[in-house]
N, C-alpha and C positions, 0 to 999 in steps of 0.2 A: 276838464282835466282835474287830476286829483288836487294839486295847487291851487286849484281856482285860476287859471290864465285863460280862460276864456274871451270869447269876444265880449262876452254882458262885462265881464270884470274887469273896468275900465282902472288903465294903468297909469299911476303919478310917473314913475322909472320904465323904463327897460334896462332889465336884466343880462348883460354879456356876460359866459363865460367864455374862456379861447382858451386853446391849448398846444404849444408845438408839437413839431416834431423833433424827431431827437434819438431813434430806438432804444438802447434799452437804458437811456437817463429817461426817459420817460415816470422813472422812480422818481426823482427829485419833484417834480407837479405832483403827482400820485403822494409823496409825503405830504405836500403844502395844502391840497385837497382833504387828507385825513383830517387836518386839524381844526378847517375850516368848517368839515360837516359835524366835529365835536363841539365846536360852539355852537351851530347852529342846534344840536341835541340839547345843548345845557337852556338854550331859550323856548326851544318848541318842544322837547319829549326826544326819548330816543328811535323813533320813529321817522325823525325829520332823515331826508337824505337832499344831496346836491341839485338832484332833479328839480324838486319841489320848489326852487327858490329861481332858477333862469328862466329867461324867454326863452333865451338863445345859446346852446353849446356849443362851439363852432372847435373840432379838431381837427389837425393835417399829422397823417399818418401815425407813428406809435400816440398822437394824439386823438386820432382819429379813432383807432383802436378804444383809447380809454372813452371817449363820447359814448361810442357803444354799449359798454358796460358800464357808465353813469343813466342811460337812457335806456335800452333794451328791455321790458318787461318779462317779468317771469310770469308762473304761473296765476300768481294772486295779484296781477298789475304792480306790480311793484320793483324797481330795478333790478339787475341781474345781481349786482354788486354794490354796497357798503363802499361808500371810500376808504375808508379802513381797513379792505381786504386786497383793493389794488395791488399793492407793494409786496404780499405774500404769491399774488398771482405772477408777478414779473420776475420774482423769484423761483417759484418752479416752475413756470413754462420756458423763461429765456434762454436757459442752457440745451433747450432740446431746438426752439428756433434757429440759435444759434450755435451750434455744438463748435465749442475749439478745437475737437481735433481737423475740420473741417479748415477753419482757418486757420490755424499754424499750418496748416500743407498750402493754404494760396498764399501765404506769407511766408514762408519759408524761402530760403534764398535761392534755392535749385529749385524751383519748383513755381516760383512766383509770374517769372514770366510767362511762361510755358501758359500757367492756367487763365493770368489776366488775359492773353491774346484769346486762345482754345477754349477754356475750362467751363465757361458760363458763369452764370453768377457765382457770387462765393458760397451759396445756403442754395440748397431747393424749393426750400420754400412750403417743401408735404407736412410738413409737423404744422404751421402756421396756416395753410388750407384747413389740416384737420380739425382743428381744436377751434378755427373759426366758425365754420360749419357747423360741428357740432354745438357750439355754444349759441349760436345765433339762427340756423337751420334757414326756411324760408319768410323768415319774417324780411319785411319792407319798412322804408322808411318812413311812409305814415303810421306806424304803430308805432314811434318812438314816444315815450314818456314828455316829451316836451322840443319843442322843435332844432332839429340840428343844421350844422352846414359845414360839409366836407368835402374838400377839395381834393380835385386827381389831374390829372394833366393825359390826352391823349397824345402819343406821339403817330398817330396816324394822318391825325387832323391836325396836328400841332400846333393845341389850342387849349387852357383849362376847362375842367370838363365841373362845376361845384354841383353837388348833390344838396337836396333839400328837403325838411321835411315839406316846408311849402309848396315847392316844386310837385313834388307829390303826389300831395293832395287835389294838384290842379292840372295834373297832366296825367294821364292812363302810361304813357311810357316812359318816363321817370317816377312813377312810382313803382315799376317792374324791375328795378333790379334791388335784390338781394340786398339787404345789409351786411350782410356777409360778403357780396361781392364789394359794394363799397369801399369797405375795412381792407379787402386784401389789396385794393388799388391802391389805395392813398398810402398804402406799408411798403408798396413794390417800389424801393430805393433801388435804383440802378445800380448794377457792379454788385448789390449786395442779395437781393431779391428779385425773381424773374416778374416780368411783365405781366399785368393781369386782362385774359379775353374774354370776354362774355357778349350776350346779344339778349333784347327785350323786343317784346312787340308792342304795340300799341293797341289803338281800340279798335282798328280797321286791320288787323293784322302786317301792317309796313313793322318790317323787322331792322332795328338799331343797332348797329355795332360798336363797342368801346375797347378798345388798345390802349390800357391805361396802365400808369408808373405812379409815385409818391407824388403826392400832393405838394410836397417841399419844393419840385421845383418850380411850381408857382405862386404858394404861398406858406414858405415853414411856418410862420407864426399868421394865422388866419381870421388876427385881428380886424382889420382894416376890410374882412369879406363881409363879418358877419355886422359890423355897422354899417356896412354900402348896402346889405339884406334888411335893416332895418328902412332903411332912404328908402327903397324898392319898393317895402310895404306902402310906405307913408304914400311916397307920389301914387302907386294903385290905388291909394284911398281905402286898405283894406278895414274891416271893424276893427280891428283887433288893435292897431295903431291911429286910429281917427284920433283920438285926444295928445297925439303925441306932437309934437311941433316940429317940424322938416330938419333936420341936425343941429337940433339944441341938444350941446353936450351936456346941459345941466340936467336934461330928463332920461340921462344915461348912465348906468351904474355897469361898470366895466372892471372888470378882472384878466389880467393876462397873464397866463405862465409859459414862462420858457423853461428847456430842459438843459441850463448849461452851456455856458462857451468857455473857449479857452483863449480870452483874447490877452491875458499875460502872457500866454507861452508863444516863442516865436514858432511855429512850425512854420513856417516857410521863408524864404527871403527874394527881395529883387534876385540878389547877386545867383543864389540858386538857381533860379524858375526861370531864370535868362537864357539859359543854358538844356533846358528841358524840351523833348521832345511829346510828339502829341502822348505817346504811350507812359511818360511823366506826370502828364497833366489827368489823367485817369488813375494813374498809382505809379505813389512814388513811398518806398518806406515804412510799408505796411498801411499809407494813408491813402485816402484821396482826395485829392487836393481840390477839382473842379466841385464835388459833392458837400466839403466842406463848406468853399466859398459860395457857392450857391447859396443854400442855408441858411447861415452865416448870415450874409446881407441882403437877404429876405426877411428874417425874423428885424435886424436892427432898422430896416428901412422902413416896416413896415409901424417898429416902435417907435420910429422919428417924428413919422405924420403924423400918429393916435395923436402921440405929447404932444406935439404945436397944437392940435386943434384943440384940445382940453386947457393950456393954458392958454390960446387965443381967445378960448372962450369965459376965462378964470373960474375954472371949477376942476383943477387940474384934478383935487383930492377925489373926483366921479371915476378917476383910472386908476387902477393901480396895478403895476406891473411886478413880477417878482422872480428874478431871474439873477441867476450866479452866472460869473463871467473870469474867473478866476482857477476855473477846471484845468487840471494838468496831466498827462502821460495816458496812463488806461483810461482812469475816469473822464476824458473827454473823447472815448471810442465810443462808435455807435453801435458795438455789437463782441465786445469781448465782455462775455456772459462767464465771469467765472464766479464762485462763491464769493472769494473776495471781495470784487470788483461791485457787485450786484451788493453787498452790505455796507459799502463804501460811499454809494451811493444815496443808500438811504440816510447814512450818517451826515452826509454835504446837503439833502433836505430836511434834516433836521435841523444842523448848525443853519441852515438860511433862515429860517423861521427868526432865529434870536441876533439875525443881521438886522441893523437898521433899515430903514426905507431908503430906495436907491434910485434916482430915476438919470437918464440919461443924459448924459453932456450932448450937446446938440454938434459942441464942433471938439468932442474928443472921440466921442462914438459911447464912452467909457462910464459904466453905473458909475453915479456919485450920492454918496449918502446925503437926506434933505434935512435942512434946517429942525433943530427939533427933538432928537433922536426916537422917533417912534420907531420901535423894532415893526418886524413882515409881521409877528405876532398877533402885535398890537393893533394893526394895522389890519391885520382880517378876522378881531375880535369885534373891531369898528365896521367892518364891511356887514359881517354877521349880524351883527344889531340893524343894519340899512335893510339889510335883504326879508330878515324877520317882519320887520316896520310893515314895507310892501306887500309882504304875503298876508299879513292879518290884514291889511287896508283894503286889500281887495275879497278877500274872505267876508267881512262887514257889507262889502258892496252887493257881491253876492246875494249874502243871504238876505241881506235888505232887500233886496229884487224878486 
C-alpha cells in the first residue's frame, strides 16, 4: 500500500477511524476531518491525505458514504476525494438527494398521513443510485485504499450484514458486491430511503442474495465493529496484526466522529409517546421517533463500552471521540438539505473544533468537558503528530527490509 501498511510493516498502533451515521450532518465529521488532514499536510507535505494514516476506516451509512470517498481510488491510485472537498460535495449533491419540495409534501399536514401509510419512502432514492454509480462504478471492495468496515443490516435474514475489505480479499463472494452497492445499503434509512437489492455469485457460481437497509440499525456509530475486526485479525493469527497483542488498548489509536445529537432538546416525552399509536412511533411531527432513538443509542452505547475499555485499560487519551450533542430544530434533521441548513452545519463543525474535549458521563449519557481544557483542535493536532510518528516508523521498517 501506498502508506506502507503492509504485512512486512510491522505495526507499534493500530489505526482506527469510525465514522457515524447521521445523513446530511454528515457535514460536521466531514469538517473535523478537513482539519485533521491539514495538520497531517503541514507535517508530511500536501500530498498526505486520511487514507495514508488508518488501518481501519470503518463507516455506517452517510458514514459509510464518506469511507468511500476517503478510500475509493481514482485514476492515479490516489483517493477520490481531499477531505477538504467533502463538505462542498454535501453541499451540492444533498439538495438533489433530498429535495424539499419532496419533503414538505410528506410533512405537510394534509398529506402526511396519507403518504407515511401509502407513499413509500420520503426520497427515491435515483439521484443517490446515480451519482453513486457513477462516482464509484464497478469497483470492489478489495481495491479500497486501505481496509474498510461497513455495516448494513438484512431484513430478509434479519441479521447484520458487515462488509470488509478483509472479507474480501478472503472470500470470492463478498468481494463481489459493488462498493457502490455497499454505499447505497448502509444509506437505505428506512421511511427515508428505499431498501437496497442486489445478488453476487461466488466461485462455484452459488448466487447470494442481500435485502439490505442503513447500517444505523445495527451500528450508527461502528466503533466497537471495527475493534471487534481488529480482535478477528489477531485471534486468525493474521501477519498483518502478529505483533499486536489480543485488545491491548494501549496499541490502539482510535478516532470516533459522531454527526450530532440533540440530547438538550426534549423531542419527545413519557407523557406524549404513552398515548402514541404504532403510526406515531414511525412519524410523529415531521420526525421519527423509532429511527431517532435507534441511532441515538447505538452510537451512545456503543461510545459507553470503547470509554470503559480505554479507561480500564488507562490510556483513555488512545480514543478520542468528538461529537456535538447540543443540536437543535433543523440542525438535528437528517435530511432537510436547504442552503441554510447545510451552511449551518458546517458552522457547528467548525465552532466544535474550538470546543474543549468532551467525553462521556457514564451515568448522565451527557459529553462532559475533561480536565485540562484541551480544545477537539488541539486534540487532533496531537493525534496528527501520533499518526505521522506511525507512518514514518513503519516506512523506516519498510525500507530497511
Amino acid at each position: 500500500m501506498a502508506n506502507g501498511k503492509g504485512s512486512i510493516a510491522k505495526r507499534n498502533m493500530v489505526t482506527v477511524l469510525s465514522i457515524d451515521g447521521g445523513g446530511i450532518r454528515g457535514i460536521i465529521p466531514a469538517t473535523i476531518l478537513a482539519f485533521l488532514e491539514s495538520k497531517l499536510q503541514e507535517l508530511d507535505g500536501q500530498n498526505a491525505r486520511i487514507v495514508d494514516y488508518f488501518d481501519i476506516i470503518a463507516g455506517t451509512s452517510t458514514g459509510g458514504l464518506m469511507t468511500a470517498m476517503l478510500v475509493a481510488p481514482n485514476k492515479d491510485n490516489k483517493p477520490l476525494y481531499a477531505a477538504k472537498d467533502i463538505n462542498n460535495f454535501y453541499i451540492e449533491h444533498c439538495p438533489k438527494i433530498f429535495p424539499q419540495k419532496r419533503r414538505n409534501k410528506y410533512t405537510s399536514s394534509i398529506t402526511s398521513l396519507s403518504d407515511a401509510f401509502f407513499g413509500g419512502p420520503k426520497y427515491d432514492g435515483k439521484y443517490l443510485r446515480s451519482l453513486t454509480n457513477q462516482l464509484l462504478g464497478d469497483m470492489t471492495l478489495k481495491e479500497t485504499l486501505t481496509d474498510v468496515v461497513i455495516p448494513t443490516f438484512d431484513i430478509k435474514l434479519l441479521q447484520p450484514v458487515v462488509f470488509s475489505t478483509k472479507d474480501a480479499k478472503a472470500n470470492a463472494w463478498k468481494n463481489a458486491p459493488r462498493l457502490a452497492d455497499v454505499c447505497l445499503s448502509t444509506s437505505a434509512a428506512p421511511t427515508y430511503l428505499p431498501a437496497h437489492y442486489f445478488e453476487t455469485k461466488d466461485g462455484i457460481g452459488n448466487i447470494h442474495t442481500f435485502d439490505l437497509i442503513d447500517g444505523g440499525v445495527a451500528a450508527n456509530n461502528p466503533t466497537l465493529m471495527a475493534i471487534s475486526h481488529i480482535s478477528n485479525e489477531i485471534l486468525m493469527r493474521k501477519d498483518e496484526f502478529a505483533d499486536i497483542e489480543l485488545m491491548n488498548s494501549k496499541k490502539m489509536l482510535v478516532l470516533s466522529l459522531g454527526t450530532g445529537m440533540a440530547k438538550f432538546e426534549s423531542k419527545y416525552t413519557a407523557a406524549t409517546s404513552s398515548k402514541w399509536s404504532l403510526i406515531n412511533w414511525l412519524f410523529y411531527d415531521g420526525h421519527t421517533p423509532l429511527i431517532d432513538i435507534f441511532g441515538d443509542a447505538s452510537s451512545d452505547v456503543v461510545d459507553f463500552h470503547v470509554s470503559a475499555i480505554f479507561q480500564s485499560h488507562d490510556c483513555k487519551e488512545n480514543y478520542l471521540r468528538i461529537q456535538e450533542d447540543s443540536l437543535t430544530g433543523e440542525e438535528s434533521s437528517l435530511d432537510i438539505a436547504t442552503k441554510e441548513n447545510l451552511v449551518k452545519l458546517v458552522q457547528i463543525g467548525t465552532k466544535l473544533l474550538k470546543k474543549n474535549v468532551s467525553r462521556v458521563n457514564l451515568d448522565t449519557g451527557r459529553f462532559e468537558e475533561t480536565k485540562g481544557k484541551c480544545t477537539n483542535e488541539e486534540a487532533l493536532a496531537n493525534f496528527a503528530k501520533l499518526l505521522s510518528e506511525e507512518r514514518k516508523r513503519r516506512q523506516v521498517i519498510t525500507a530497511a527490509i
